[in-house]
C-alpha positions as a Markdown table, in Angstrom:
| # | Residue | x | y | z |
|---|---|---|---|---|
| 1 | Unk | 89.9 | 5.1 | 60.0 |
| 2 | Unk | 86.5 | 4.8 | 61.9 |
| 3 | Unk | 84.9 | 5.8 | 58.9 |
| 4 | Unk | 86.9 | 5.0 | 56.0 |
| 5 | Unk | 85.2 | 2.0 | 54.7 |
| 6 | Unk | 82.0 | 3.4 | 53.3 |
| 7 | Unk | 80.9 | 5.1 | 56.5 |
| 8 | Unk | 82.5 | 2.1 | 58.5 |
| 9 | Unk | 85.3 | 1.2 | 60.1 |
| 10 | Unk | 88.5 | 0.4 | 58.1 |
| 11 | Unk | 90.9 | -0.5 | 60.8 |
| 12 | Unk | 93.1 | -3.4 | 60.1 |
| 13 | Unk | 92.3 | -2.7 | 56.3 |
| 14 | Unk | 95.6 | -1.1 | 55.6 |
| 15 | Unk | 99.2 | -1.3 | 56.6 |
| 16 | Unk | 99.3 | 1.7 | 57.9 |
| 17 | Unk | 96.5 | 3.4 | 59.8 |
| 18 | Unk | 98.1 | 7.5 | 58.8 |
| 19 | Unk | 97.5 | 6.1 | 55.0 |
| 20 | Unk | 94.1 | 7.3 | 54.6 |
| 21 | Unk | 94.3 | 10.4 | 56.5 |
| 22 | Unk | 97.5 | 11.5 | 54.3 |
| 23 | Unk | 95.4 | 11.6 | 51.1 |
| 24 | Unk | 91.7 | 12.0 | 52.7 |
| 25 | Unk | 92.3 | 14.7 | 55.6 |
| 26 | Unk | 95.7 | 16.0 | 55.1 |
| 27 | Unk | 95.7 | 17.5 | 52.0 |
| 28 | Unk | 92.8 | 19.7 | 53.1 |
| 29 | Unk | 94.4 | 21.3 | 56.3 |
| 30 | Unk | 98.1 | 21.6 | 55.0 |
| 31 | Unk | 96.2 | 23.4 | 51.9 |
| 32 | Unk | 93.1 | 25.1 | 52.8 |
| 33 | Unk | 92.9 | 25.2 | 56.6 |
| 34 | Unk | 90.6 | 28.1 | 56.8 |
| 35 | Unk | 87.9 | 25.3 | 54.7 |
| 36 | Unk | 89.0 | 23.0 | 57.5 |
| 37 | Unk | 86.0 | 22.4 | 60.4 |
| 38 | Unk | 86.6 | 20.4 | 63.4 |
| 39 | Unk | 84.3 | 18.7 | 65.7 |
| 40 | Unk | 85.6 | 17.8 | 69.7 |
| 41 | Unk | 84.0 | 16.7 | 72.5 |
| 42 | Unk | 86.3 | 18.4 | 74.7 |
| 43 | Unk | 88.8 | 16.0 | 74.6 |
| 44 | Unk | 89.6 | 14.6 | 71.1 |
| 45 | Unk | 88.5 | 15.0 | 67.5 |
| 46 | Unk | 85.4 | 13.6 | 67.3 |
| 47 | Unk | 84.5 | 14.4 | 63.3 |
| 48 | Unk | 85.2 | 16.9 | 60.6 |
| 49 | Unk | 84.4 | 18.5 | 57.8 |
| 50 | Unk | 87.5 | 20.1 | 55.0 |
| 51 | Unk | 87.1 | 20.8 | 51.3 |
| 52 | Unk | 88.4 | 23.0 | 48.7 |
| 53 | Unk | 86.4 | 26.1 | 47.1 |
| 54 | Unk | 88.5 | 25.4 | 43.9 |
| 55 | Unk | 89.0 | 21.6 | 42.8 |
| 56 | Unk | 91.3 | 23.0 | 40.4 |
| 57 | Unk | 93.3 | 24.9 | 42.7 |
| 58 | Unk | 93.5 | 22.2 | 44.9 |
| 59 | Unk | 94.7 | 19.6 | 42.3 |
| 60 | Unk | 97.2 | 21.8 | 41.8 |
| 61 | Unk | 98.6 | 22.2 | 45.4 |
| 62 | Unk | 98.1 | 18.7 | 45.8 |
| 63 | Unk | 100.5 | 17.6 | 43.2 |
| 64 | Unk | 102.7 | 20.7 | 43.6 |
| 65 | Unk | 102.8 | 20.5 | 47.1 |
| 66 | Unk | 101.2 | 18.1 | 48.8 |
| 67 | Unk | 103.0 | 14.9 | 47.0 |
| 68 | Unk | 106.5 | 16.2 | 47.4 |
| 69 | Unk | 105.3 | 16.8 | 51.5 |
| 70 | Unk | 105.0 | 13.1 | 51.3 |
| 71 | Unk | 107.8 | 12.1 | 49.7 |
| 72 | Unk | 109.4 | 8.5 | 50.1 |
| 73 | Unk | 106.6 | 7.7 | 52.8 |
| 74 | Unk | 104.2 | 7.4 | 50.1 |
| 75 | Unk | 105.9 | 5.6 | 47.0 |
| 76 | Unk | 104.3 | 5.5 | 43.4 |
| 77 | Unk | 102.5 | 1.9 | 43.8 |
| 78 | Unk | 103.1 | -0.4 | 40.8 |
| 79 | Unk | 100.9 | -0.6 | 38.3 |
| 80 | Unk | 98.0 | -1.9 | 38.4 |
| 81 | Unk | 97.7 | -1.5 | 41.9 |
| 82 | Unk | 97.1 | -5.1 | 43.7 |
| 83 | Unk | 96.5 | -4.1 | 47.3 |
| 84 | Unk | 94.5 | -2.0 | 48.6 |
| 85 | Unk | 97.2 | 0.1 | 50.0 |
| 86 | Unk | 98.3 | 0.2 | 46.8 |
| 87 | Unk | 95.2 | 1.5 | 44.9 |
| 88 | Unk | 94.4 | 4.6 | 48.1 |
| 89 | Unk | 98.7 | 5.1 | 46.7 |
| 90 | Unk | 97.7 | 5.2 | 43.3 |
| 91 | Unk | 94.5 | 7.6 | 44.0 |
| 92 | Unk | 97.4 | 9.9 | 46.2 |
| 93 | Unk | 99.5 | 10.3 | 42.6 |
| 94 | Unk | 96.6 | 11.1 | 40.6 |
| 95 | Unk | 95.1 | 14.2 | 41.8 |
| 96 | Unk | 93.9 | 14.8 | 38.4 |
| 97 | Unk | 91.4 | 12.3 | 38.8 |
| 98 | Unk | 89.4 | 15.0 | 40.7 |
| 99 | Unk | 89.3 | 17.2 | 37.3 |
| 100 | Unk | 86.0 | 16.0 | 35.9 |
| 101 | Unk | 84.3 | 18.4 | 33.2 |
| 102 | Unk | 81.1 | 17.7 | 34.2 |
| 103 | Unk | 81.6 | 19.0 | 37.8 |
| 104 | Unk | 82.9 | 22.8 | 36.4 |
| 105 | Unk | 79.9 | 24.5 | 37.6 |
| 106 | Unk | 80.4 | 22.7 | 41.1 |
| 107 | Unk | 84.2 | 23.7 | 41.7 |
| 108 | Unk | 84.2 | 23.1 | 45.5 |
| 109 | Unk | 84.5 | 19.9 | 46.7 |
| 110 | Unk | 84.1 | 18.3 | 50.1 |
| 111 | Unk | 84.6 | 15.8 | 52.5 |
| 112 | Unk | 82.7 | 15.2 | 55.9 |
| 113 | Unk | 83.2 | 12.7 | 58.7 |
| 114 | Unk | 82.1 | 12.0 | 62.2 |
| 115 | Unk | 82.4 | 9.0 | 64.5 |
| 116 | Unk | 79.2 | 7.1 | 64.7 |
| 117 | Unk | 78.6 | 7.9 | 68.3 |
| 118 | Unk | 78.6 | 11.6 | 67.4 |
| 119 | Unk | 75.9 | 11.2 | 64.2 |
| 120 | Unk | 72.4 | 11.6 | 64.2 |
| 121 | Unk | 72.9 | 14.8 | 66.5 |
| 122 | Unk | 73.0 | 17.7 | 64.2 |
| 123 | Unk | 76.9 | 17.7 | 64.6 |
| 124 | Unk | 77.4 | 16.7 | 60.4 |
| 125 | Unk | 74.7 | 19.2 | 59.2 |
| 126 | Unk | 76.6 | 21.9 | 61.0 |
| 127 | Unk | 80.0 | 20.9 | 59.5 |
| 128 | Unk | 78.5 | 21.1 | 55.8 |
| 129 | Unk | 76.7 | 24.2 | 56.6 |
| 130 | Unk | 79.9 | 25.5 | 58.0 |
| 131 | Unk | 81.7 | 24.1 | 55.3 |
| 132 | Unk | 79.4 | 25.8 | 52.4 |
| 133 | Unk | 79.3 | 29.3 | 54.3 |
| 134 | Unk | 83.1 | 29.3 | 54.1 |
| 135 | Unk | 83.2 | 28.2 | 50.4 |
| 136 | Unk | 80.6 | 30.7 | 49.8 |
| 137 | Unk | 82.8 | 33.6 | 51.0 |
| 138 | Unk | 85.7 | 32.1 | 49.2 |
| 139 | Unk | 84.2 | 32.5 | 46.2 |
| 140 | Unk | 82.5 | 29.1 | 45.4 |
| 141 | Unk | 78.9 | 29.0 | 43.8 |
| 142 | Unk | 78.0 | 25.1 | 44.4 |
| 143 | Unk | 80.1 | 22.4 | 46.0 |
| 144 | Unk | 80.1 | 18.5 | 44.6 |
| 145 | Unk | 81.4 | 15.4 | 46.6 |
| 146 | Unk | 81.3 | 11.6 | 46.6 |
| 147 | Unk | 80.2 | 9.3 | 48.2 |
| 148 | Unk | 79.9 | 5.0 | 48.1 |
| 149 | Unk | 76.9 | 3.9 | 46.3 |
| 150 | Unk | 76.7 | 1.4 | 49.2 |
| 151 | Unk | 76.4 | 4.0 | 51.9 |
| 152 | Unk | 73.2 | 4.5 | 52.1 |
| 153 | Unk | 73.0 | 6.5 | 55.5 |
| 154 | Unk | 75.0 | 8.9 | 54.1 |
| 155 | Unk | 73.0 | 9.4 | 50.8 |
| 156 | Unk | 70.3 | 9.9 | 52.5 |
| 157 | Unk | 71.9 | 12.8 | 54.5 |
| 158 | Unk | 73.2 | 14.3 | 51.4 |
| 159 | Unk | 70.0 | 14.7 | 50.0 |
| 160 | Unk | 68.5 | 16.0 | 53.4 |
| 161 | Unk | 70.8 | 18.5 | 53.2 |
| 162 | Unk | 69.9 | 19.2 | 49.3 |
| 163 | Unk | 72.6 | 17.8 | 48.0 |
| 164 | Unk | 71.4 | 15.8 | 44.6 |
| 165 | Unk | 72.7 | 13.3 | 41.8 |
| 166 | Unk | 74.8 | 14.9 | 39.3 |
| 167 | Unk | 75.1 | 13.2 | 36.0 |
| 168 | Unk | 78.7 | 12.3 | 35.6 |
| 169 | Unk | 80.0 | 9.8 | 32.8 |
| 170 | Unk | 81.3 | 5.9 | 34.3 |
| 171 | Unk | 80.3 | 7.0 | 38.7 |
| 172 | Unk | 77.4 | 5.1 | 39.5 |
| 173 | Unk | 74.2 | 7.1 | 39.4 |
| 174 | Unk | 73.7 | 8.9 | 42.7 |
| 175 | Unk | 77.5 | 8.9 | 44.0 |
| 176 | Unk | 77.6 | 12.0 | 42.4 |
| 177 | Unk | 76.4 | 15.0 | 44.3 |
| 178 | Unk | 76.2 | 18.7 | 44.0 |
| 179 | Unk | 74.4 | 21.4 | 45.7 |
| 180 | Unk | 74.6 | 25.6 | 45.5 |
| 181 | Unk | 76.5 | 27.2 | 48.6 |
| 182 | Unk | 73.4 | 29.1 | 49.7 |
């Protein structure tokens, strides 16, 4: 929730604080847990890094598995969505938005977060770098992710990290991003 608004804090933008961690962070360690990294500082979880080596593996569990785990706590939203509860609901029952041809020679996917008292220490280069070593041994060749065009912090360390702009059809040029695993 600290970070869930483009890199900034989202409490008190949802009804419910688990929502964002049940289709975010969830997924990842019920699914993948050995692509799961974890940063503590001894006492509580202080960021982390989780992804998928396969995107279309994972959209797979995800609907297959991951939905059904879910259940009645998180109902199909009407349509179109008109909260914003509703629209993270409506991204959680359409895991085959992450299917995108573009991205097939990027089939790992990630996701990286750390509390902004614990960045601009090393802490989220060593996540990815964790993160791609494991999706390297798991088979991956390059890794694509996300992020808000109006994060800007992040973008930049994405690209310092040699992560850059993939061309994908309707995202907003530089959202995009893909890297090799090496």
């Amino acid at each position: 929730m600290r970070t869930g608004a483009a890199g900034g804090d989202a409490r008190g933008r949802h009804g419910d604080d688990d929502l964002l961690g049940d289709v975010w962070l969830g997924p990842y360690l019920h699914l993948e847990p050995e692509l799961a990294f974890v940063l503590d500082d001894g006492g509580r979880a202080v960021g982390y890094c989780v992804g998928t080596a396969s995107t279309v593996r994972f959209v797979r569990g995800y609907r297959d598995v991951w939905i059904p785990r879910l259940g009645s706590r998180r109902p199909v939203p009407p349509s179109p969505p008109r909260t914003p509860d509703e629209e993270v609901l409506a991204l959680h029952h359409d895991p085959e938005r992450l299917l995108v041809r573009e991205l097939a020679d990027h089939p790992a996917h990630l996701h990286v977060d750390l509390l902004p008292s614990h960045q601009g220490a090393g802490h989220g280069r060593a996540l990815v770098h964790a993160f791609l070593a494991a999706a390297r041994r798991a088979g991956a060749r390059a890794v694509h992710l996300g992020v808000a065009a109006e994060n800007t912090r992040a973008r930049a360390f994405y690209a310092r990290l040699g992560f850059t702009a993939l061309p994908v059809p309707g995202a907003v040029p530089g959202t995009v991003l893909g890297r090799s695993t090496t």
